[in-house]
C-alpha positions in Angstrom: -50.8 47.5 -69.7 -49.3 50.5 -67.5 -48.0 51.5 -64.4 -49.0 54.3 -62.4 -46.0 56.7 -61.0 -47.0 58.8 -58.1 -44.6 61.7 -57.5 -43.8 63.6 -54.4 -44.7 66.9 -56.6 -48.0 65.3 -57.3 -47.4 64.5 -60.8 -48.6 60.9 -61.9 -47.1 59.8 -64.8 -48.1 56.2 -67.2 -46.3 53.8 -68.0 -47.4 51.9 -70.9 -46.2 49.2 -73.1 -45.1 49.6 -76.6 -43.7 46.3 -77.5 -45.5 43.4 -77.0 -44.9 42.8 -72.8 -41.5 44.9 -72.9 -42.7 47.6 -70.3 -41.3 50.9 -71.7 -41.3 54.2 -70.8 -39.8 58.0 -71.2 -40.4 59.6 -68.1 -39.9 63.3 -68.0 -36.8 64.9 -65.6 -39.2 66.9 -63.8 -41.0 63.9 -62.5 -38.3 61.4 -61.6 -38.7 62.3 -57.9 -40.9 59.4 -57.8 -41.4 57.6 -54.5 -43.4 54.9 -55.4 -44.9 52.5 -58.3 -48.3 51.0 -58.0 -49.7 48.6 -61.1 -52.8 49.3 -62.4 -54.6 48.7 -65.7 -54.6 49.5 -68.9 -58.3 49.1 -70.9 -60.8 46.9 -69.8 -59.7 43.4 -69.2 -55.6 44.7 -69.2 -53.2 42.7 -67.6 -51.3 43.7 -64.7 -48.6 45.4 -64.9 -44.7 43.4 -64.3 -46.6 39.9 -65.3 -44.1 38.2 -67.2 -43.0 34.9 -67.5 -40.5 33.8 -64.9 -36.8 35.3 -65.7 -37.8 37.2 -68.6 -37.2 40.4 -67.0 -33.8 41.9 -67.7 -31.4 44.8 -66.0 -32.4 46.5 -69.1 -35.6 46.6 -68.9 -35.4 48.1 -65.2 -32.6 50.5 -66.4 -35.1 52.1 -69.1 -38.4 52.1 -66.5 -35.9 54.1 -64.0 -34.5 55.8 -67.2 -31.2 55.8 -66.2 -28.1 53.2 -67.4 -27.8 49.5 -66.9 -24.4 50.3 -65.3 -26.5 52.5 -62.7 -28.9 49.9 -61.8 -25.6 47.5 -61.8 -24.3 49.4 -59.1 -27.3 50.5 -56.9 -28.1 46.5 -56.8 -24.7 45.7 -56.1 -23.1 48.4 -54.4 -20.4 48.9 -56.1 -20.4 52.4 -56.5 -21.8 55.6 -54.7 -25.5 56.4 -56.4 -27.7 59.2 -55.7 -30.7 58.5 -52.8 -33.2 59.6 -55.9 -31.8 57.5 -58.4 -31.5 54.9 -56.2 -34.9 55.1 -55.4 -36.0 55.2 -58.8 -33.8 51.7 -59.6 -35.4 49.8 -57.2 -38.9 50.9 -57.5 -38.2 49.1 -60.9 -36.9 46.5 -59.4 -39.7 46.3 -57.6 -42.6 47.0 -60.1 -40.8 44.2 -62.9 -40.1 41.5 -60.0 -36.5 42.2 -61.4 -34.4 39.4 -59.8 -30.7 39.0 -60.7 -29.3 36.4 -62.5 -26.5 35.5 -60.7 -25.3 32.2 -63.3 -24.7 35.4 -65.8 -22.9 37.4 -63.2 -21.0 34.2 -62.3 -19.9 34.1 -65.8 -18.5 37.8 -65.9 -16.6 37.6 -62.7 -15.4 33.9 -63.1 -16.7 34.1 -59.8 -19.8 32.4 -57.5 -19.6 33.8 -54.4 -19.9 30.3 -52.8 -17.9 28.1 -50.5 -18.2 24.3 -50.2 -17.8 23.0 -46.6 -17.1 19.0 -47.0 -17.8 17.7 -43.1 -18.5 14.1 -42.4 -20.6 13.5 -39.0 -22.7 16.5 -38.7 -24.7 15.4 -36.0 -21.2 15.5 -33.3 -22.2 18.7 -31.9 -18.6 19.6 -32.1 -19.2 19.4 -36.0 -22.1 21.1 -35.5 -20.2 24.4 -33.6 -17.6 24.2 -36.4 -20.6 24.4 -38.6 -22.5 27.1 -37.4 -19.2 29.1 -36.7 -18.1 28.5 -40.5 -21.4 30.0 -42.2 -21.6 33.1 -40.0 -18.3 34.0 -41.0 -19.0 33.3 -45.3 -22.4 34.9 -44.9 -20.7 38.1 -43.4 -18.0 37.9 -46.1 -21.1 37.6 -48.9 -20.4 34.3 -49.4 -23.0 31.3 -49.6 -21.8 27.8 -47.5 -22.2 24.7 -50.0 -22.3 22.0 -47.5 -22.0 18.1 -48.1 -21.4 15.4 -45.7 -18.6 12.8 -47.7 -20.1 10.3 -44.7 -15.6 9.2 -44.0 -15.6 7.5 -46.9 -12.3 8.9 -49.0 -14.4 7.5 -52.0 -17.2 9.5 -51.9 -15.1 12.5 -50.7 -13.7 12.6 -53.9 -17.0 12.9 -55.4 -18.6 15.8 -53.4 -15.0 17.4 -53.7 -15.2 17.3 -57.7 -19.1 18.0 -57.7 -18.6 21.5 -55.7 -15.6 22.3 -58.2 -18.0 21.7 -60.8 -20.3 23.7 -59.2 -17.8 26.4 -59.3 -17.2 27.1 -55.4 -14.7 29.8 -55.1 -12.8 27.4 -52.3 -13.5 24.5 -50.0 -12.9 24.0 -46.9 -12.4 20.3 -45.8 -12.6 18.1 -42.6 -10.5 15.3 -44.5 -11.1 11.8 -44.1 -9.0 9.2 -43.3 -7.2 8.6 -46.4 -8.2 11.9 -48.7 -5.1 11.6 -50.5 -7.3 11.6 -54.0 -9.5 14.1 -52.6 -6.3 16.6 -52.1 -4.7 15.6 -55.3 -7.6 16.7 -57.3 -7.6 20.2 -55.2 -4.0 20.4 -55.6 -4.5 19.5 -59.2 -7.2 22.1 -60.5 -5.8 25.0 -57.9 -8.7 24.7 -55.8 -8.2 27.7 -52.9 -8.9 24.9 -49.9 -8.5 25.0 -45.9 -8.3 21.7 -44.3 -10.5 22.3 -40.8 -9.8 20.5 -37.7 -7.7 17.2 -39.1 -4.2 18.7 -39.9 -2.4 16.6 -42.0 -1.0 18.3 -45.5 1.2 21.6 -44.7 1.0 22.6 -48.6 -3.1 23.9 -47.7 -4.0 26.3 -44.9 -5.0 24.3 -42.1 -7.3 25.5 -38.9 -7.3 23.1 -35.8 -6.3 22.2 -32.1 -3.1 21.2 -31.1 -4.4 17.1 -30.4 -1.3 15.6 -29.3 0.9 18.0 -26.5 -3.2 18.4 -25.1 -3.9 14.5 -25.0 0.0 14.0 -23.1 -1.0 16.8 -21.1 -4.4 15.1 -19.5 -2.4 11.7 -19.5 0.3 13.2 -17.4 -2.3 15.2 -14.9 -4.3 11.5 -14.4 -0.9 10.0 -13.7 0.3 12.7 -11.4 -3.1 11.7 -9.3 -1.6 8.0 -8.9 -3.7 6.6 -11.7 -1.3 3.8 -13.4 -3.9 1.9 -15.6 -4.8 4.9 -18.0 -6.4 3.9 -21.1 -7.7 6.2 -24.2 -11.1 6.2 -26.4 -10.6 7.4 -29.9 -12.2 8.1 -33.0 -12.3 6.6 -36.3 -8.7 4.7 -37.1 -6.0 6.5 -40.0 -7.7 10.3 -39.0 -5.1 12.6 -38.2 -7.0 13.7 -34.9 -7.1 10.3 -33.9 -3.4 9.9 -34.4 -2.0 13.1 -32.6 -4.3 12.0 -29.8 -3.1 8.7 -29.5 0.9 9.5 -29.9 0.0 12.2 -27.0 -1.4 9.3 -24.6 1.8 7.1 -25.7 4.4 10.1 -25.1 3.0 10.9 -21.8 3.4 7.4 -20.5 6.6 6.5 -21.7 8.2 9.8 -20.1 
């Protein structure tokens, strides 16, 4: 088995295996301008170069094919550090030629963290859910981060199951429509230190919370129908015990007992 390394000076250099389907290689100074790897084959009948089975290939096998460090192809695959345009190059050209992927459980494991975020919202299909949605998962994805999302379906039961699955799961934080009664759901968060936001129901001033203002809003619609000469104003709400629900109704109630 080999690979074929064209150079920009016109030097090809091969790439051949010298222990069992570990692709090695000691590629001279000079010719590490390389700009491109293409597989070829070695002997009649050779397999193609990079077939492995799936997850065998490590960092260290792309660090020696680039011959450079593991801690250089570390940080040209995570940007975590400044690295040369030619070695950077020369890492993922590897990367490329071994069908390298990272194994982010391992990373997970070194950095105690996952780079994901549950999102526990009940009644996805209200397009207002669906906004809060869409506007939640542009923002993780532009911090790196990877939305988890489960619908708990109001039922504080269940939320405490999707809440204690995602914590198994390792999320670095939740954020969490809560239901009508997620008292257990919040004592488990409270419990194992779980970095949460409650989103749009406001009801526990110990987590960050991010929502409207439901009650002055509801008294102020109530008192702009009553200030037309309506008298008989009555009020639809949602789902009975959720803290929207409540602010909205003790809005109406305010506005027609002033």
């Amino acid at each position: 088995m080999c690979v074929t390394w064209a150079t920009d000076g016109g030097v090809t250099v091969k790439l051949r295996s010298v222990r069992g389907k570990r692709l090695t290689a000691s590629v001279p100074r000079e010719g590490r301008s390389g700009v491109q790897l293409s597989r070829g084959r070695a002997g009649a009948g050779g397999a193609l170069a990079g077939r492995r089975e799936p997850g065998m290939v490590t960092m260290a096998d792309v660090a020696r094919m680039a011959g450079v460090s593991t801690a250089t192809v570390s940080h040209v695959l995570n940007g975590t550090r400044p690295v040369r345009a030619r070695t950077r190059e020369l890492v993922l050209s590897a990367v490329a030629a071994t069908h390298y992927t990272p194994n982010t459980v391992a990373r997970s494991l070194a950095t105690a963290r996952t780079t994901t975020m549950g999102l526990v919202l009940s009644a996805i299909s209200n397009p207002y859910f669906g906004e809060l949605l869409s506007a939640a998962e542009t923002a993780a994805a532009a911090a790196g981060y990877t939305l988890l999302l489960v619908d708990p379906h109001e039922d504080p039961d269940y939320e405490l199951t999707v809440v204690t699955r995602l914590h198994h799961h390792r999320v670095d934080g939740m954020v969490l429509a809560p239901s009508a009664h997620p008292e257990a759901a919040l004592a488990y968060l409270a419990r194992h230190e779980v970095p949460t936001v409650l989103l749009d129901r406001l009801i526990d001033p110990a987590h960050d919370q991010v929502g409207t203002e439901n009650r002055e809003a509801t008294a102020a619609l109530t008192r702009h129908l009553a200030d037309h000469g309506h008298t008989r104003i009555g009020l639809v709400t949602g789902l009975s015990g959720l803290a929207t629900t409540t602010e909205r109704r003790d809005g109406h109630r305010d506005a027609l007992a002033a």
